[in-house]
N, C-alpha and C positions, 0 to 999 in steps of 0.2 A: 139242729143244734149249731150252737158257733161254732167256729174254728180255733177261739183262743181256748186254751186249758191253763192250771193252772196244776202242780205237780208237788202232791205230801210227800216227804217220808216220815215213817212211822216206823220205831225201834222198839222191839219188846223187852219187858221184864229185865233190867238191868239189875245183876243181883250181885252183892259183895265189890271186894278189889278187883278182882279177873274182869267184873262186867265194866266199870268203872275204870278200868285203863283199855279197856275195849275204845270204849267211848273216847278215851283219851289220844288213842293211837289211828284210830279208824272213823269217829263221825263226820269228821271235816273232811277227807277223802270221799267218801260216800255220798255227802253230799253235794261235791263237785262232780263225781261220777254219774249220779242222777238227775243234775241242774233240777237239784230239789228247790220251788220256792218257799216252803214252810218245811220244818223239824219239829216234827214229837218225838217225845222220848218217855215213856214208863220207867218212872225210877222211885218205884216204892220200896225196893228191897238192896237198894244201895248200900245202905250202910248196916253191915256187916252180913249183910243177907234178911233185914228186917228194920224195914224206916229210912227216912234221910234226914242228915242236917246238912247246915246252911253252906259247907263249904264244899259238898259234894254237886248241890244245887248251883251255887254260882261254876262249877267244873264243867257242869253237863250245859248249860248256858256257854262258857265262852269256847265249848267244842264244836256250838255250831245249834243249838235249841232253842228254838221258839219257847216252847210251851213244854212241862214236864206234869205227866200225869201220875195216878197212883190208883189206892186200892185197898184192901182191907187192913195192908201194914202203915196206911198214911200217918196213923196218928200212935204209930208204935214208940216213935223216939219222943220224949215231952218236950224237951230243947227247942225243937222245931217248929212250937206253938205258936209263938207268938210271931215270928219270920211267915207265917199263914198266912196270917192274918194281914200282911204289906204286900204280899207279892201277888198277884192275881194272874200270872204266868202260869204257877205251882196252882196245878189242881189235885182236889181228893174230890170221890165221889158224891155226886150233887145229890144224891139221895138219902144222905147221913140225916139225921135230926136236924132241924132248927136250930141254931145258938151254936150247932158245931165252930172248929175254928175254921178259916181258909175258904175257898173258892170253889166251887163245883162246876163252872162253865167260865168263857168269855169268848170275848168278841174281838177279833186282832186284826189289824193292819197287814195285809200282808207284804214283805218289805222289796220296795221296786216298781209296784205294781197298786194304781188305785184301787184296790179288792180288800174284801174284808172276809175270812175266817171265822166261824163258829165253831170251837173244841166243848166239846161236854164228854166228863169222866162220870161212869153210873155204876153202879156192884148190883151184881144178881143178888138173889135171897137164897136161891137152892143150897143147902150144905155150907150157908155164909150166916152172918147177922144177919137178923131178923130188919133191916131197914125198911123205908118208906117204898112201895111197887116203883122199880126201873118204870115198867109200862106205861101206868100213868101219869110219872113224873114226866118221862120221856113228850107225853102229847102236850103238856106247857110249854117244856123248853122250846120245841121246839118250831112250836108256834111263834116265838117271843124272837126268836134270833131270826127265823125267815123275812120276820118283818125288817130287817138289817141286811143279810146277805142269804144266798142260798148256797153256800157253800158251808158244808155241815159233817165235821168229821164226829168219831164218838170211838171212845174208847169205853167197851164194856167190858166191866171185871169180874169173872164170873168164872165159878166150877163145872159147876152140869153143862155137858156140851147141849142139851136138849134145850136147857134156858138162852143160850149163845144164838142158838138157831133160833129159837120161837120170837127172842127180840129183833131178831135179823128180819125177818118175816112180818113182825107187827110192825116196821119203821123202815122196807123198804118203800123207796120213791119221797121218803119223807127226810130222811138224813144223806148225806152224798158218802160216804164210807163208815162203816161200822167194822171196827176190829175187837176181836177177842183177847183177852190178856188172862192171867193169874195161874192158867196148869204150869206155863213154862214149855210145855210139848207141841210143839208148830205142827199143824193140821195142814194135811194137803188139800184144802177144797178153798182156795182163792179163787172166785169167781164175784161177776155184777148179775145182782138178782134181777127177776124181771123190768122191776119198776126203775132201775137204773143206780141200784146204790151198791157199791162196792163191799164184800164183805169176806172174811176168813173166820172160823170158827176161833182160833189159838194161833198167836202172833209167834210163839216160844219165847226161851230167855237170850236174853245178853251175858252169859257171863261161863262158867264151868258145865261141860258136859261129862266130864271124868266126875261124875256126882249123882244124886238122885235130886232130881229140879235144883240142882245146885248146891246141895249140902254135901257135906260130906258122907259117901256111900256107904262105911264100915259103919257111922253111926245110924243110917236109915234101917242098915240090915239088923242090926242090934236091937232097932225099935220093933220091927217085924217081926223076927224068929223068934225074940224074947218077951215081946209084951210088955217088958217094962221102960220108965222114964229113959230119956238118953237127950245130952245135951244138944241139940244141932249146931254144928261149926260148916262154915262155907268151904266151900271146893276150891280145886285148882287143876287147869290141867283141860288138856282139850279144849282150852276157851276159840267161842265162837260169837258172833253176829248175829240176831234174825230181827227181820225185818219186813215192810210192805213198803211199795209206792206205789200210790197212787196218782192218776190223772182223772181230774174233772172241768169237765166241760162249764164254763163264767158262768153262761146264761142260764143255763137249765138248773144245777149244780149236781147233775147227774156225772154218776162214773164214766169215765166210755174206757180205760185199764186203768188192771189193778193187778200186781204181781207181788208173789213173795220170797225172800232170799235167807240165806242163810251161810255165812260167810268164816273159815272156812266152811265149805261143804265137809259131809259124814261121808267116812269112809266106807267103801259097797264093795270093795272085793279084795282081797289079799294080792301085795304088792309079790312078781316074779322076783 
């Protein structure tokens, strides 16, 4: 392997206001902390905990974001339709139908550095829509992009941790980091699979943990003990960070670290 690397970060599920001055207050730190050369940012549930528009997307842009991904809330807000369709930064999952609006992959500059980036956003089908197979979409893209760089990150958005895994599995050695998004609940198994590609099951969210994945809790429990309808309103309170960075290796565009944070940390024992 070479010796030059090149250094993601990758911020989870940005969800409502909490997640959203998160980002406002802490991604440019972060990423001077990490001497990140590229910024993702999942911010499908930015605005108000379901969608993003334009002024949230240009927010998360001048706090320091390359590329902002999404997921099955992408096409939640309509506002945000036609702004899709210009910005090719803003990705939703490449595996949506045909004629959808907006961008499922691209290919970026990375900035400083003669190197080029491949981002692709893909949705599992377990427990989701019914979309086009992540799998077999996955063995095009990313044919298509290797032939440009090999450095290949991939945000999959996806329920079933068993689909997170089997994708991880069927694409490593072929993608340089695969991360999990959409539970909201950060999974401790960051680790680089055999074949060299970085991966974590569940990135978690950016935004309220005084919630349930970021709603408000009184209404989750309402939904549960009672079984009936209940509106969901976003959280506040305990707002936190999570995150992955990664290192890959120019030439190969294999992992060689990959870690995951969570910022503040959860509190593990009762203060004296």
């Amino acid at each position: 392997m070479s010796s030059e690397t090149v250094r993601i970060l990758f911020i989870g599920d940005v969800v409502a206001d909490p997640g959203v001055a998160l980002i406002e207050t802490f991604l440019s730190s972060f990423k001077n902390k990490y001497k990140a050369d590229f910024v993702i940012v999942n911010g499908e549930n930015a605005h108000e905990g379901m969608g993003l528009n334009e002024e949230i997307v240009k927010t998360i842009y001048s706090n320091g974001a390359n590329v902002i991904t999404g997921g099955n809330h992408s096409f939640a807000k309509w506002k945000i339709f036609n702004y899709m369709k210009s910005d090719s930064n803003l990705l939703r999952p490449l595996n949506y139908p045909r004629g959808a609006h907006g961008f499922g992959y691209g290919i970026y500059d990375i900035p400083g550095k003669n190197l080029k980036i491949g981002v692709v956003n893909m949705m599992g089908r377990t427990y989701m829509q019914p979309l086009d197979c992540p799998f077999k979409t996955s063995d095009w893209i990313l044919e298509k992009i290797k032939a440009e760089t090999n450095i290949i990150f991939i945000d999959f958005h996806a329920e079933a941790t068993a689909e997170k895994m089997s994708f991880g599995w069927y694409n490593d050695g072929m993608a340089s980091v695969i991360v999990g998004t959409h539970t909201h609940i950060p999974t401790n198994d960051c680790r680089i699979l055999p074949k060299g590609t970085g991966y974590i099951t569940d990135v978690g969210m950016t935004g309220s943990y005084n919630s349930v994945i970021g709603m408000d809790k009184d209404v989750a429990l309402k939904r549960f003990t009672l079984q009936t309808p209940h509106r969901y309103s976003p959280a506040n309170g305990d707002n936190k960070m999570a995150g992955v960075v990664a290192d890959i290796d120019v030439e190969t565009g294999k992992c060689v670290h990959i870690e995951s944070f969570i910022y503040p940390n959860f509190k593990t024992e009762v203060s004296s």
